[in-house]
C-alpha positions, 0 to 999 in steps of 0.5 A, spaced: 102 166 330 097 161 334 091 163 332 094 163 325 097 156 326 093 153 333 095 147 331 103 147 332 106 148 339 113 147 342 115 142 347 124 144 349 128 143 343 121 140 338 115 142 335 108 138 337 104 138 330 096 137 332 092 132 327 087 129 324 090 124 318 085 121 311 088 116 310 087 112 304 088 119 299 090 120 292 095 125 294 099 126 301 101 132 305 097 137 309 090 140 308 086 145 311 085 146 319 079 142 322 077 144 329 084 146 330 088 140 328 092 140 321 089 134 316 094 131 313 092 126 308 096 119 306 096 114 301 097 108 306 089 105 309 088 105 317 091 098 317 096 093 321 100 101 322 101 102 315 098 110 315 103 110 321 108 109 318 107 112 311 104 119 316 111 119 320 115 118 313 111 123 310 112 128 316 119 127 315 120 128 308 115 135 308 120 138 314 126 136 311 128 132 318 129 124 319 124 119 321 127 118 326 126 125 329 119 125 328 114 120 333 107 120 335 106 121 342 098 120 342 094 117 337 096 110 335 090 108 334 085 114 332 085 119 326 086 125 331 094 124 332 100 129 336 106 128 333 113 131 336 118 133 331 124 133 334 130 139 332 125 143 328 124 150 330 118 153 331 119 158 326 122 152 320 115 149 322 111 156 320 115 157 314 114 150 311 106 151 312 105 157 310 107 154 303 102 150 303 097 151 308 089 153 305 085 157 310 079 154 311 
């Protein structure tokens, strides 16, 4: 499971998701795995924390969980980001990925 998704680790009760964010893109969500982070696209552009706050809405809404549960813990300035989601299993997180998830 974590060479398949190296991206992913847990911490207590929350899954910790690796980054590497595009904003600006025509279509939001996750990519393909670059160097061991997961790209997720935004539509928002990198300013003022606009593609923040539309990174944590989108993460949100892709694993089912409230904004309020999902925070960056690094990476507020840079496109390389870690995310805890909290009260997402590790499993859930897999599941969902795997939907969409393209191998690179």
């Amino acid at each position: 499971m974590e060479e398949e998704f190296p991206f992913l680790s847990t911490l207590e009760d929350r899954v910790r998701i690796s980054l590497r964010v595009h904003p600006k893109a025509k279509k939001e969500g996750p990519g393909n795995v670059i160097g061991g982070a997961l790209r997720w696209s935004v539509n928002a552009p990198a300013e003022q924390g606009k593609a923040n706050s539309a990174l944590v809405k989108s993460i949100a809404k892709f694993f089912r969980v409230s904004k309020g549960q999902v925070s960056i813990v690094f990476g507020e300035t840079s496109r390389t980001k870690l995310l805890e989601i909290k009260g997402l299993s590790l499993k859930d997180a897999i599941i969902r990925l795997r939907e969409v998830i393209v191998d690179s």
